[in-house]
Steps between C-alpha positions, in 0.01 A plus 500: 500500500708202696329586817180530349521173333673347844203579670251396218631164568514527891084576477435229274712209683348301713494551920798309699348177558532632871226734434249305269154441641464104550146372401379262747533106379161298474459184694388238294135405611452208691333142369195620725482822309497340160231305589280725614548706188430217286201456729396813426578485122279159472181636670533860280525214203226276657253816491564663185421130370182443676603218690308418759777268706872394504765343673831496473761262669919566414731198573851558542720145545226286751379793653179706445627853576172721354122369520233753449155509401353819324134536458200310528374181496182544486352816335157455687627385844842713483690228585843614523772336308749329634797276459293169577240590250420238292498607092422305165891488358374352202688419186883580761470141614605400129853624579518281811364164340753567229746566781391136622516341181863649488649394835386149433668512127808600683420188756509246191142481600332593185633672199373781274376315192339181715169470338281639773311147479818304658408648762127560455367193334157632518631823351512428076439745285461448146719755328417642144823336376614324188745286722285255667775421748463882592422549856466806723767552728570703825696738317229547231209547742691731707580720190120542388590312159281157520246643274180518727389829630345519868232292639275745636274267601694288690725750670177676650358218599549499864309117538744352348800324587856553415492167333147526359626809308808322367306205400240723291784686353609209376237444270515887327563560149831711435441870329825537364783297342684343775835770587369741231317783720506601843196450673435556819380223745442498851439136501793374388687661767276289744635230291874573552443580872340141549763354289752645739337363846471193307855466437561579819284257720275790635244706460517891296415699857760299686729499240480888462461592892823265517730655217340816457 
């Protein structure tokens, strides 16, 4: 029974490390690699959506190491997509105005709770408020919380000026409570982006191409 159970073990240990099969170690893929699977990912994404057109640009440091464009441009034409094609961004330029307004608190330019008007003074909204010194600052029109909701109107209107639309603003009636709901307004935005060139001695475009 010693021998049998001798050998019992024998079968069941492992092989000498000597004799043990070595599975082959996987190279990491390459930066190149992992783009082109994300590439791949995107456009599998991009269909299954519907979407017509895309591009996608990755920064690393200063250096743009993956521009692609997936797609069309054009549906009729078949216009490919491609890394220079121009698209409507929309509401992602908020994050860079409040960028802006940022850099130039940190400058002792500006600060967060300057009534936009101090640096707008054709920018005065009358806020629903029963403070009458009440005024809307930076920080409140960049948080949705003045109390007007959008400006349709104005924002669509493409013969109109930057200032024209700020001036008419100026003369809306609030909806809300001043800093009592959030309500969202593209216009006010415009406001704080102009406030920011302003304090800066420039214009928004130069000031953005500039910083940004």
């Amino acid at each position: 029974s010693g021998l049998l159970l001798s050998a019992a073990v024998l079968l069941r240990s492992p092989a000498p490390a000597a004799t043990q099969a070595v599975a082959p170690q996987k190279t990491a893929p390459t930066l190149a690699e992992r783009l082109d699977r994300l590439a791949a990912e995107i456009d599998r994404n991009r269909i299954d959506l519907h979407v017509p057109g895309a591009a996608l640009a990755i920064v690393r440091g200063d250096e743009v190491i993956f521009a692609r464009g997936f797609g069309v441009a054009d549906v009729e034409k078949k216009t490919p997509a491609t890394p220079n094609t121009p698209f409507f961004i929309g509401s992602a330029t908020k994050a860079f105005t409040a960028t802006l307004v940022g850099m130039l608190v940190d400058e002792g330019r500006m600060q967060w709770d300057d009534p936009v008007e101090k640096h707008l003074r054709e920018f005065k909204l009358a806020v629903q408020s029963k403070d009458p010194n009440d005024r809307a600052t930076l920080r409140d029109g960049l948080s949705h919380r003045t109390g007007f909701t959008r400006m349709a109107f104005l924002e669509t209107n493409t013969g109109l000026s930057s200032d024209e639309i700020l001036r008419r603003a100026s003369s809306a009636e609030a909806f809300a409570p001043f800093r009592q709901r959030f309500l969202y307004n593209n216009v006010h935005y415009l406001a704080a982006g102009s406030a920011a060139a302003a304090a800066a001695g420039t214009s928004w475009d130069a000031l953005m191409k500039a910083r940004i």
